[in-house]
NUVEXZA-67065 format. One record per residue: x, y, z of N, C-alpha, C, O in turn; residue in three letters. Coordinates in steps of 0.02 Angstrom, whole numbers, plus 50000, padded with zeros to 5 digits. Layout:
XYZXYZXYZXYZAla
...
! end
This chain:
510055118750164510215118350093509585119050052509075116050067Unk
509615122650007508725123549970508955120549903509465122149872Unk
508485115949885508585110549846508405116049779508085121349782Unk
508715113049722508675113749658508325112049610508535108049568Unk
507605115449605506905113549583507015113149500506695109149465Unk
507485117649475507535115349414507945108849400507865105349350Unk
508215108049431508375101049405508145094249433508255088549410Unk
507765096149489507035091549514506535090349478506195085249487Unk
506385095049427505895094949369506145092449331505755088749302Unk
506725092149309507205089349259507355081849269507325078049221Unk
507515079749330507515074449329506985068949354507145063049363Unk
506215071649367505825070149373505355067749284505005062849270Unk
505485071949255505365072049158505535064549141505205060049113Unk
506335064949174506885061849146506705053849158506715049549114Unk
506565053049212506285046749259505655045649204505595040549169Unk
505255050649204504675046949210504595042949141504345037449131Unk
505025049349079504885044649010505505037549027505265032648998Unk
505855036449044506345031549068505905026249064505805022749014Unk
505495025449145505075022549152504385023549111503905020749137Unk
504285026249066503515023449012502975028349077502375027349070Unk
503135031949119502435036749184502305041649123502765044749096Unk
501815041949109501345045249081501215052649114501215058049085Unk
501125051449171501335059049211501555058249306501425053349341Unk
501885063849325502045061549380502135067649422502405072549397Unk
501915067649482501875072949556502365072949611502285069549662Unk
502755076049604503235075549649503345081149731503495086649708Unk
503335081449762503505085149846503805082049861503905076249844Unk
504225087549927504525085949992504605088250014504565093749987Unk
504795088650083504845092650120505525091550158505585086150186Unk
505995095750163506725095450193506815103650216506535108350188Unk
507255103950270507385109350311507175115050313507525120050318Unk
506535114750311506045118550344505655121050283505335126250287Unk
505665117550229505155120050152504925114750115505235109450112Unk
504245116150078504115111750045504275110449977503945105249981Unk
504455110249928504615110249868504095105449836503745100949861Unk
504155108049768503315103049715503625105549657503955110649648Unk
503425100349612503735098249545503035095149500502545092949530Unk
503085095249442502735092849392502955089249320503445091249289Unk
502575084249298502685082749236502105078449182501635075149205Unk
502185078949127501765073149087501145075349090501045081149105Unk
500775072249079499975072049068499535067449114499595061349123Unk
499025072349144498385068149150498145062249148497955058249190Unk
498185062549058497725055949029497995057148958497895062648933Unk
498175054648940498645052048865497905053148812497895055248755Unk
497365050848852496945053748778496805059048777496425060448731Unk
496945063448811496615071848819497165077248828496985083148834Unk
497685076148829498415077448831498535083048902499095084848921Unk
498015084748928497875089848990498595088649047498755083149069Unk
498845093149057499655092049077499525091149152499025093649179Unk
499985087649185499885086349268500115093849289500585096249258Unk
499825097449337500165101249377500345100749443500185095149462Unk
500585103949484500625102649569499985103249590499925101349648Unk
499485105249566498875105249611498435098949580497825099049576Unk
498745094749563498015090849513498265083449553498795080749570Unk
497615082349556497205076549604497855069849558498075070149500Unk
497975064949607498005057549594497695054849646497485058049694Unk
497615045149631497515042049671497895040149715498215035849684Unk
498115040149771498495037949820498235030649843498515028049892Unk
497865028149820497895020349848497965019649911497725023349954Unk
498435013049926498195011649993498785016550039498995015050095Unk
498925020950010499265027950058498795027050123498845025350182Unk
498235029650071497395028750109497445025850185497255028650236Unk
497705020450182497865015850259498175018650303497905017050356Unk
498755023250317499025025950351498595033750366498985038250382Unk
497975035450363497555040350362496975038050404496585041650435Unk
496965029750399496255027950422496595024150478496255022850527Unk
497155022450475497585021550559497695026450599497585026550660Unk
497985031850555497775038050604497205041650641497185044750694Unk
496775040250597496005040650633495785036050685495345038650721Unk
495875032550695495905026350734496065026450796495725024550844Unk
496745029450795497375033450839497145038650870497225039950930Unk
496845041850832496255047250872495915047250902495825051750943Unk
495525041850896494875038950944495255036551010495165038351069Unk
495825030750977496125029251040496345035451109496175035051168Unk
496775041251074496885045251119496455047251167496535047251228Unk
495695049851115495165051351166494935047251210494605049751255Unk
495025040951210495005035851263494215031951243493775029951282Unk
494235031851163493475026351125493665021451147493375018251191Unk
494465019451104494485012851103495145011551125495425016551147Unk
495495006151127496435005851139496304998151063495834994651047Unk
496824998751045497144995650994496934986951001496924982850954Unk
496754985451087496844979651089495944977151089495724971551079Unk
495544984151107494954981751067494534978251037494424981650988Unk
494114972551031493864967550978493384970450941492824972550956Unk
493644970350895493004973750818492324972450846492004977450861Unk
491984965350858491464965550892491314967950972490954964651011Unk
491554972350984491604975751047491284982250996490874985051033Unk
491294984850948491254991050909490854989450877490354992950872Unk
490934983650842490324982050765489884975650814490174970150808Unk
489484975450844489254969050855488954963450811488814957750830Unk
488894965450760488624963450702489254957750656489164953750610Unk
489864959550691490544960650648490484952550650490434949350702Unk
490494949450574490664940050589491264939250514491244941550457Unk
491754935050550492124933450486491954924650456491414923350482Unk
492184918150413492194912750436492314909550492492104903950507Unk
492644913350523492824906450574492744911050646493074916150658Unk
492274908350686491964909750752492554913450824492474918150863Unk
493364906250810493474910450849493864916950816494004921450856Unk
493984917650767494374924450746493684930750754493814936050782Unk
493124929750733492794934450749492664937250816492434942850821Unk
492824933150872492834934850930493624937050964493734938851021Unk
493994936450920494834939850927494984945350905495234950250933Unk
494774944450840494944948750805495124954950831494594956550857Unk
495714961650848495524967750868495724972450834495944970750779Unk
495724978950849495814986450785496764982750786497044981950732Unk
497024981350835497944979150811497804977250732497914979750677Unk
497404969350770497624966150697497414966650630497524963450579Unk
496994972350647496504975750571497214981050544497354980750485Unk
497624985450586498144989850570498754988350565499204991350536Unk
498754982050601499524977150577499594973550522500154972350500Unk
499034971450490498694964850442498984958650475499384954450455Unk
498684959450525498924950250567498284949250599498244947250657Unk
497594951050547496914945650568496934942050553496614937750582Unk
497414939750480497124932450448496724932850420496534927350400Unk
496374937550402495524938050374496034936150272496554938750252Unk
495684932250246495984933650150495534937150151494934935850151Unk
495874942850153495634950050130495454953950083495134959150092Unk
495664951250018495754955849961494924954049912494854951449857Unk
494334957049967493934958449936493694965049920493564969249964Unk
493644966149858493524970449809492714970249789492484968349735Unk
492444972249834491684971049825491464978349824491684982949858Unk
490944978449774490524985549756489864984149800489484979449792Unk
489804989849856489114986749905488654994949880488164996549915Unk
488834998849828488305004349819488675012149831489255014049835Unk
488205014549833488625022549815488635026349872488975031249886Unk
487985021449919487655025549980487985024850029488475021150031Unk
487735028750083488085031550156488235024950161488845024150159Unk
487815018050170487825013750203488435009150168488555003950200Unk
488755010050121489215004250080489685002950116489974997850094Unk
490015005850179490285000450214489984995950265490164990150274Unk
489494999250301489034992550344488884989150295488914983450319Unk
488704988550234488534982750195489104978150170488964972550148Unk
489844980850174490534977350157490404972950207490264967050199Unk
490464977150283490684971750327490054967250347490244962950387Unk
489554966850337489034960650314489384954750281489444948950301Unk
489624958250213489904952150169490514951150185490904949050142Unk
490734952450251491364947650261491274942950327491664941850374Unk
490614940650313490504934950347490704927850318490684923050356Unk
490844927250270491014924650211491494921550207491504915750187Unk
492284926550238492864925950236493214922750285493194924250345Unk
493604917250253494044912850283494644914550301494934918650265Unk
494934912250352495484915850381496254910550345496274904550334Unk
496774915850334497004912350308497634910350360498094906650345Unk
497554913150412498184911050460497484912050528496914914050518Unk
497744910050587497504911250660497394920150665497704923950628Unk
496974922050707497124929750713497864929650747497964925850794Unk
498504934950718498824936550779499414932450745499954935450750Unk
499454926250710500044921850689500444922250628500904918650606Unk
500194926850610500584928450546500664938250514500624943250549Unk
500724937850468500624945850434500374942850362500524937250341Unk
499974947550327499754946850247499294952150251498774952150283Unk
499554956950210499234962050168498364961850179498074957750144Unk
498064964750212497374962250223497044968950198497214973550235Unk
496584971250143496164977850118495614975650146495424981150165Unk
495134971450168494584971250202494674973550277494314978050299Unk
495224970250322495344974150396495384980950383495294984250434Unk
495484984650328495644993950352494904994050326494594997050370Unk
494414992250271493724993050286493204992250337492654994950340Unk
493484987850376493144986450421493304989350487492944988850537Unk
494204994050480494234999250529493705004250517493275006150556Unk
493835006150451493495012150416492685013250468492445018150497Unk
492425004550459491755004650485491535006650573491055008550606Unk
492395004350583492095004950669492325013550665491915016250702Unk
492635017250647492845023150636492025027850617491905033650634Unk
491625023650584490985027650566490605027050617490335032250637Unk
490455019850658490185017850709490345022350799489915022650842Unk
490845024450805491165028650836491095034150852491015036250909Unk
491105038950777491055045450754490325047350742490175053250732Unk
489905042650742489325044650688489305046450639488765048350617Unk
489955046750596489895051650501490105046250478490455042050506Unk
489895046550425490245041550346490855042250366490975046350410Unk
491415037950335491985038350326492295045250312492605049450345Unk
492055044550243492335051250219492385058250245492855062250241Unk
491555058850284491645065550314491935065250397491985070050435Unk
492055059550408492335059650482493205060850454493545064250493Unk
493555058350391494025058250381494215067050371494645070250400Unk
493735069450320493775077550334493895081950367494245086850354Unk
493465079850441493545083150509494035079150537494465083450545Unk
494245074750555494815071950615495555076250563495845081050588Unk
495755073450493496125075050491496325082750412496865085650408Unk
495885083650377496065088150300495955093450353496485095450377Unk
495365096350379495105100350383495835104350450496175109350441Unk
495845099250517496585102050535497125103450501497425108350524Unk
497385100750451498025101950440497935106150356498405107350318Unk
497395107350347497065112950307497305110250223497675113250184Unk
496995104650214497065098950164496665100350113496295095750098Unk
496595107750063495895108650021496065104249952495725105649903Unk
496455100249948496695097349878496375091149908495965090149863Unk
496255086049955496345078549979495385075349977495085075850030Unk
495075073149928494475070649925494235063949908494615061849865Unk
493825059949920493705051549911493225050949861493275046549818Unk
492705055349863492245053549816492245056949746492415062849752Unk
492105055349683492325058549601491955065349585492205069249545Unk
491185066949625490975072349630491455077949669491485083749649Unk
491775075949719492235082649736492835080649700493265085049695Unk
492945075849678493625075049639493635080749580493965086049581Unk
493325079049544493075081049478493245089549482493305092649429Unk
493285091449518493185101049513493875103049518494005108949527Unk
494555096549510495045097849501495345096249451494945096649404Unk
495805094849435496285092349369496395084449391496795085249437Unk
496305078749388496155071849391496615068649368496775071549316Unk
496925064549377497295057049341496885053449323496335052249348Unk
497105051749284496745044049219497435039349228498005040249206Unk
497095032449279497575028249295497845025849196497425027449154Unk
498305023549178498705019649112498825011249117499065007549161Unk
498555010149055499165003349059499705001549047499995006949041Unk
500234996049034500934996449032501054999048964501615000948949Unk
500564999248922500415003048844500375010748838500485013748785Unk
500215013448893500095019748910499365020048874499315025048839Unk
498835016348874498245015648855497815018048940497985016448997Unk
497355021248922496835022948977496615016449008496445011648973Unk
496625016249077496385011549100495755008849107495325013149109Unk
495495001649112494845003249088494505003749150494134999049162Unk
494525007849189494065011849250494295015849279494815013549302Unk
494215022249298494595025049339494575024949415495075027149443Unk
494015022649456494335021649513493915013949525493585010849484Unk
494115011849616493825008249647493195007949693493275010749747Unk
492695005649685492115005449737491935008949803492135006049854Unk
491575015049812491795017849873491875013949920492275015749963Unk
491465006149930491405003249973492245001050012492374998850068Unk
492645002849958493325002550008493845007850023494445007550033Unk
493365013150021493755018450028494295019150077494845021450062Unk
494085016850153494695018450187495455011850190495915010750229Unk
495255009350135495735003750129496125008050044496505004650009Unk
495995013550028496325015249966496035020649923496245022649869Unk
495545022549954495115028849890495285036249878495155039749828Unk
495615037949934495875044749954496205047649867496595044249833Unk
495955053749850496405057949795496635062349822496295066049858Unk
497385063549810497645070849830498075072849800498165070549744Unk
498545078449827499165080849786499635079549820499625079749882Unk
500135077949783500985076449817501245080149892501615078249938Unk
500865085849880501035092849935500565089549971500835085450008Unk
499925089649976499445086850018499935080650082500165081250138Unk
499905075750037500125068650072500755071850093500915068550142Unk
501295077350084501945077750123501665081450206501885081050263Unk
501115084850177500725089350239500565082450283500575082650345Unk
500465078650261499995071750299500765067850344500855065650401Unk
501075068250301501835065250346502125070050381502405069250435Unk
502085074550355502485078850394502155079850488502575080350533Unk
501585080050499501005078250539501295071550588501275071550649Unk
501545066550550501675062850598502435063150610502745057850604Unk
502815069650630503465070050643503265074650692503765075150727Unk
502845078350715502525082850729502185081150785501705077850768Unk
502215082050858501805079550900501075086350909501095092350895Unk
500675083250930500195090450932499835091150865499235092550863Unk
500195090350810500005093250726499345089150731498845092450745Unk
499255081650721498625078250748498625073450805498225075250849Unk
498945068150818499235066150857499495067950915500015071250908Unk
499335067050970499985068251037500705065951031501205069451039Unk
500665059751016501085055051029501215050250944501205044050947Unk
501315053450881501265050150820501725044850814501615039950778Unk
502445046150860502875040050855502735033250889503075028250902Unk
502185034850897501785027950932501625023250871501715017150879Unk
501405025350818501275021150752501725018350707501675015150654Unk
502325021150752503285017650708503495014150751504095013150751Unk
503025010550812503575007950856503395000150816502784999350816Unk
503794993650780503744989850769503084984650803503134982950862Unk
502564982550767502194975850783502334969850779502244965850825Unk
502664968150702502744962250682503184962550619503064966250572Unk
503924956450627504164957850585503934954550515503434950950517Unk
504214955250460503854950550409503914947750368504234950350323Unk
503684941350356503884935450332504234936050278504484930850255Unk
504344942150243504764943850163504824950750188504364954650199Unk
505454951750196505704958250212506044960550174506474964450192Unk
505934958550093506264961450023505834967050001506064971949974Unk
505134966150014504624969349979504224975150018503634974950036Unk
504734980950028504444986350055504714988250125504834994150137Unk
504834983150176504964983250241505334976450262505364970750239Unk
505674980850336505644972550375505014972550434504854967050456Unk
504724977750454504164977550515503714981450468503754984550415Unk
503094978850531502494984150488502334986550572502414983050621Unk
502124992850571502054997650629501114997050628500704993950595Unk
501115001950683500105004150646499965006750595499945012750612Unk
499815006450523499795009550473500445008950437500455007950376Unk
500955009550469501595012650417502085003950415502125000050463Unk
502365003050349502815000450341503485000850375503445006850388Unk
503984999350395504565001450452505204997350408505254991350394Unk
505585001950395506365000450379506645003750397506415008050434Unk
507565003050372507955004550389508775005150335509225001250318Unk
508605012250324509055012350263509565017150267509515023250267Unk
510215012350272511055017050301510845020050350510935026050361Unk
510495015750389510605018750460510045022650468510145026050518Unk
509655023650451509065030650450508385025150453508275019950422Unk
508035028450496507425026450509507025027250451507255030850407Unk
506425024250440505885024050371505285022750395505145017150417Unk
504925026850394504075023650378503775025650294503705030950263Unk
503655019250282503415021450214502665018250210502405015150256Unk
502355019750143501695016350124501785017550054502085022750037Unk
501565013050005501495014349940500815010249919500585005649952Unk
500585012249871499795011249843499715010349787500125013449753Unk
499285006749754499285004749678498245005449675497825002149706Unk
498165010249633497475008249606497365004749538497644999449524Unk
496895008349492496805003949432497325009049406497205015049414Unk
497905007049374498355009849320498735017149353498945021649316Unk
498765017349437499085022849460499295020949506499055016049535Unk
500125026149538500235022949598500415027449643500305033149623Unk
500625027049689500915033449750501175030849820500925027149862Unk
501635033349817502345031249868502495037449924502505042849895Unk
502595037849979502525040750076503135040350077503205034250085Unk
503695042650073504325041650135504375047050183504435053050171Unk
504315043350260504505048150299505085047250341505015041850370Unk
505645050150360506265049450387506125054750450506085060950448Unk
506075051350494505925054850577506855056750571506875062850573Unk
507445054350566507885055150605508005064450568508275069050599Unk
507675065150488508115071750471507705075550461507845081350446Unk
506865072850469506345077350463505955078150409505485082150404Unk
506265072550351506085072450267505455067550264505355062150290Unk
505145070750231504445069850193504415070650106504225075050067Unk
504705063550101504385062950005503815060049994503585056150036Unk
503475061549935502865059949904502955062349857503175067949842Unk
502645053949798502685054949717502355052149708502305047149743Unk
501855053449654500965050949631501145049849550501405054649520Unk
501015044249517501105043449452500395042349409499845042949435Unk
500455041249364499825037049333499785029749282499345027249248Unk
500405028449295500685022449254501275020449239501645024249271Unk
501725015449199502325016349181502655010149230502245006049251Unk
503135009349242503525003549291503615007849356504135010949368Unk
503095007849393502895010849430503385009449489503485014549523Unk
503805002349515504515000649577505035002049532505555001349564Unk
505155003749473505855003549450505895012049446506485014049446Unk
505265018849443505215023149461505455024649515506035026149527Unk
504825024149567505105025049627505655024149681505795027149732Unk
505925018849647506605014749681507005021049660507165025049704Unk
507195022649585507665026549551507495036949584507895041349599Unk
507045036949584506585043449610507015045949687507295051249703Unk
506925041049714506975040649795507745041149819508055044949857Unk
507935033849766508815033649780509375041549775509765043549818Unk
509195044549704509525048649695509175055549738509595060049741Unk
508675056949763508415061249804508775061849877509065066549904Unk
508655055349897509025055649983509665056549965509965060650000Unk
509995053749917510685053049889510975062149917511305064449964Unk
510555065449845510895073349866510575075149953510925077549997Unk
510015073549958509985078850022510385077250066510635081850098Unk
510565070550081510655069850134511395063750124511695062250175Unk
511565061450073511975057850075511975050150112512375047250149Unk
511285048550080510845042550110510865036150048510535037249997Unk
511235029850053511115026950008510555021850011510675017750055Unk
509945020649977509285016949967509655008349957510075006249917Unk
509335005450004509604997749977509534998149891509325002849857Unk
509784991949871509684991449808509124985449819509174982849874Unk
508594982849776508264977449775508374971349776508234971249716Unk
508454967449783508414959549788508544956749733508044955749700Unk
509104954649705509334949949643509524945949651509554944149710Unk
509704942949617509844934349597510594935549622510944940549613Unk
510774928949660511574930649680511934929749629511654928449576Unk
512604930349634513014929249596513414922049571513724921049519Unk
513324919049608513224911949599512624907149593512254907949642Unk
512464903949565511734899049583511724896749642512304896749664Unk
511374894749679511014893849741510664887749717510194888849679Unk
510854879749734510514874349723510124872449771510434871149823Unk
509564871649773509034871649813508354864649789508094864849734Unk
508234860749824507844855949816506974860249806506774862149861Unk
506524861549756506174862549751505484863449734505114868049717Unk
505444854949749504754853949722504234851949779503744848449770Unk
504464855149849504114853249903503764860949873503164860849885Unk
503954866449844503624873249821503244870649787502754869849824Unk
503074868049722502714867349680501984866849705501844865049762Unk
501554868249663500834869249689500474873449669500724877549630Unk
499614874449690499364880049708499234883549737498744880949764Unk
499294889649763499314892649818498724896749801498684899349746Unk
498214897549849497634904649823497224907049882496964903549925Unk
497214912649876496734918549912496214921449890496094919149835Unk
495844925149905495324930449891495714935149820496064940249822Unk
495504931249767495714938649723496374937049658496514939849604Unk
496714930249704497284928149667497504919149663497734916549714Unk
497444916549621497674910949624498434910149590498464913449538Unk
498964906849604499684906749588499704898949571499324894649593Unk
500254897949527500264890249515500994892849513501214897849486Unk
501414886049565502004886649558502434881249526502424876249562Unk
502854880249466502914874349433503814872649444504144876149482Unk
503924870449430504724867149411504764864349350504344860849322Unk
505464866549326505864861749248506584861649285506724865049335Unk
506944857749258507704856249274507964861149336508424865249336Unk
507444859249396507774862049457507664869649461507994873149500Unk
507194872149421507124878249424506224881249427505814879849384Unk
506124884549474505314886449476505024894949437505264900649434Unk
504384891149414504104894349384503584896949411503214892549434Unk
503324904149422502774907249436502374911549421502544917449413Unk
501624908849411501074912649348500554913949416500344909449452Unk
500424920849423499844922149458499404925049417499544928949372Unk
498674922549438498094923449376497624929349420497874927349472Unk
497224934149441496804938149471496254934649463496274931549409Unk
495624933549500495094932749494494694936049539495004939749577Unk
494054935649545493404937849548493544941949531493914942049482Unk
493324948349563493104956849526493954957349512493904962749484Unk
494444956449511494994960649488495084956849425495434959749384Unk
494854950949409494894951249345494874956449259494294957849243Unk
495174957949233495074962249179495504968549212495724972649172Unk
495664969549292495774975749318496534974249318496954977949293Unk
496694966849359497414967249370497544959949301497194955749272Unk
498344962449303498474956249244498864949849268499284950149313Unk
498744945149241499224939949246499864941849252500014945949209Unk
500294940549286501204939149290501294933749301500964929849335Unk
502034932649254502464924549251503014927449273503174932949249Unk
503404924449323504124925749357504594916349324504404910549332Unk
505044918449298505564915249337505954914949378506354919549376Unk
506074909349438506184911649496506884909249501506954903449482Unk
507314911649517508154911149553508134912449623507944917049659Unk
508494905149633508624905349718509174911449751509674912849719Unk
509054914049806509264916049835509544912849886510144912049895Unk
509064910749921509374903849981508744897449981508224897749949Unk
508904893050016508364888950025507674890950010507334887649970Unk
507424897050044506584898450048506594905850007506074908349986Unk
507014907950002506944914449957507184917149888507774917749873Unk
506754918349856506804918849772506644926249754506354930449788Unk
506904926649694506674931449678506754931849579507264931349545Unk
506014932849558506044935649485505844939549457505704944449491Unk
505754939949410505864946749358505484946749301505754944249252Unk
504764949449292504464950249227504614951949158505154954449145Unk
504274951049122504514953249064504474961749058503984964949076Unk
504984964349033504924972349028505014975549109504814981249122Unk
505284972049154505184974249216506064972749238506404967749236Unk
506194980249258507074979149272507304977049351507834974449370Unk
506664979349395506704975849484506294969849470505884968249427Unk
506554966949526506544959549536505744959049593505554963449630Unk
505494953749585505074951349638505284947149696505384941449675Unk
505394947549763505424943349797505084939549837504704942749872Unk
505084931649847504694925349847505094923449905505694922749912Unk
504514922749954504814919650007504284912250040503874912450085Unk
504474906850001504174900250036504384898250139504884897750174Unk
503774897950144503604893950197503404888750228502874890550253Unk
503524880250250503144876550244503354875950317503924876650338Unk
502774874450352502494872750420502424867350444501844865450442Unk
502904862450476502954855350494502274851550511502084846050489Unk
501874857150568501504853950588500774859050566500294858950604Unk
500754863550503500344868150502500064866650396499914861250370Unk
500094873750362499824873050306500404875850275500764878650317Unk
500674876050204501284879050178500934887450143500374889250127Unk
501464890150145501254898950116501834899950074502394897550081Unk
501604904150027501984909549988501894914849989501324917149978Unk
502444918650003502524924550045502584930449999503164932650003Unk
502284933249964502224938949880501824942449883501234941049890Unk
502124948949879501584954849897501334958149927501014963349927Unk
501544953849961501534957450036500894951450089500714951550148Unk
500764947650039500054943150024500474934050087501044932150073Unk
500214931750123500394926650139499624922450089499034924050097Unk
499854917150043499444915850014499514907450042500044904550031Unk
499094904750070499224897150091499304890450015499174891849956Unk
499454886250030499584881949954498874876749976498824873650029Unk
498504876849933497814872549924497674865949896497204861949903Unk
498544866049839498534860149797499204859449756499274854749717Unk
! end
């Protein structure tokens, strides 16, 4: 069936002013073609229109690129998955003695080191800015055992990134060139703003459609999120892992489930090597989605029909997009219905809840969780360097069941889901974001 590009453009327009996207990149790839779409602008102060060839940030897409590299080494027989980082980095120390001696490439590609990860540190411009990251994550306290939990970890894919340089002998970037752009003939896909720049660029937005105030992140974390490319690019990149031979021998090795996870509202129920893992009407999913400063970009790949979507925005309600983008897409090709998100039931759900109340905090985020008349309240604040970058959110929260909630920002039509944990004989967590954040107070 050859899809209907004019009204893919049409309803891509349609979406994006809906949702407040400032501009937006759309591909896919279905029965045996690629199709690419365009809309909006650049950068709202310069009015320069998005086309199919013009650069966004893909965020932590980025991760499923630097697992695949990884995957590569493994094949050639560097390393196997079960590996210890200090087997590769000898240098490699986190807080706590025995996780640095556990630690392995799994639980850097599963996010089950435990490392609180979400450091956002600028270590310089030079070759060396990731051996100097993973220096400063000697620092970091673990927020679960290696191996006992899952939480969103951006320092473990830097510190893949590092054994990936250590390995290869090249920077990140140019080992990322050769293992994988340069095979699958990627001339749109670049990390650093000097090769960015010689294309047409995104200017991440705020929920104002105001320029964001930076446009990217620190190379020092590039393989945890720096990657720019085009919609077509990243479908070339999935399409690759449906594909045995394309880079990979064996790519369905990185969908076979690791660990399932503790909030299986928000994106997945398993996380694979690199890829997120669901399951929607029956159809297999690996996805990844990415958020930089004021841009975002969303992976679906469906092994069972061979489909490869990718959509790159630069602002706007960036899950109430993509949710709506995606639904009605699989909808025509394939007659695939997308869960719907996580809402408040239809009845109240009375739930005892002030064993929740507290503070809960990590690397990057502190949350205060409150109660009034049986009902919880939640304000997460950003700190150190993401301050000024990411903003405060207040949820009110509606039970779902005992441990799972879910609320809803202001101006925001999908819901957040909250999944409490408290540990009889351990520390209590809140489960948001993908983030296991422990409660401190």
């Amino acid at each position: 069936m050859k899809a209907d590009m004019e009204h893919w453009a049409g309803r891509l327009a349609a979406l994006s002013a809906e949702s407040k996207v400032p501009g937006a990149s759309l591909a896919f790839y279905c029965d045996g073609q690629t199709y690419e779409c365009a809309t909006g602008v650049l950068n709202t102060a310069t009015g320069a229109p998005v086309r199919t060839d013009s650069l966004f940030q893909i965020g932590s897409v980025t991760k499923v690129w630097t697992a695949t590299q990884l995957m590569l080494l493994a094949e050639r027989g560097l390393i196997t998955l079960d590996t210890p980082v200090v087997d590769v980095l000898p240098g490699f120390r986190v807080g706590d003695a025995e996780a640095t001696a556990t630690i392995s490439l799994r639980h850097l590609l599963t996010h089950t080191s435990g490392i609180d990860g979400d450091l956002f540190l600028d270590t310089g411009r030079g070759d060396d800015c990731l051996a100097h990251y993973v220096e400063a994550c000697a620092g970091l306290e673990q927020t679960f055992p290696a191996g006992d939990s899952h939480s969103y970890c951006n320092a473990g894919f830097v510190i893949a990134g590092r054994v990936i340089e250590q390995l290869t002998g090249k920077v990140w970037d140019q080992a990322l060139r050769e293992q994988i752009c340069a095979p699958l003939g990627l001339a749109h896909t670049w990390t650093l703003p000097e090769d960015v720049l010689r294309f047409g660029a995104a200017m991440g937005h705020d929920d104002h459609g105001g320029t964001a105030p930076a446009w990217g992140l620190p190379r020092s974390v590039g393989p945890a999120g720096l990657i720019c490319s085009t919609a077509a690019d990243v479908v070339s990149f999935g399409r690759a892992h449906l594909t045995p031979g394309a880079l990979l021998a064996d790519p369905a090795m990185l969908r076979k489930p690791q660990v399932d996870l503790p909030n299986p509202y928000a994106g997945g129920q398993q996380w694979g090597i690199g890829w997120s893992l669901d399951e929607w009407d029956g159809h297999e999913v690996a996805s990844h989605t990415g958020d930089t400063i004021g841009q975002h970009a969303a992976l679906w790949v469906l092994p069972g029909s061979g489909t490869v979507v990718a959509v790159l925005i630069n602002g706007g309600r960036s899950v109430e997009f993509q949710h709506r983008l995606i639904s009605e897409l699989l909808y025509e090709l394939h007659d695939l219905r997308v869960p719907e998100p996580l809402g408040p039931p239809a009845e109240p759900v009375e739930v005892d809840v002030d064993a929740y109340t507290g503070v809960y905090e990590r690397a990057g985020s502190r949350i205060h969780v409150t109660s009034r008349a049986g009902r919880l309240r939640m304000r997460t604040e950003p700190t150190g360097i993401l301050v000024g970058l990411a903003r405060p959110r207040s949820l009110e929260l509606a039970a779902v069941d005992a441990t799972t909630f879910v609320g809803r920002a202001d101006g925001d039509s999908i819901g957040d889901a909250v999944v409490f944990e408290i540990r009889p004989d351990g520390p209590s967590y809140l489960h948001y974001g993908g983030r296991a954040t422990p409660k401190t107070g």
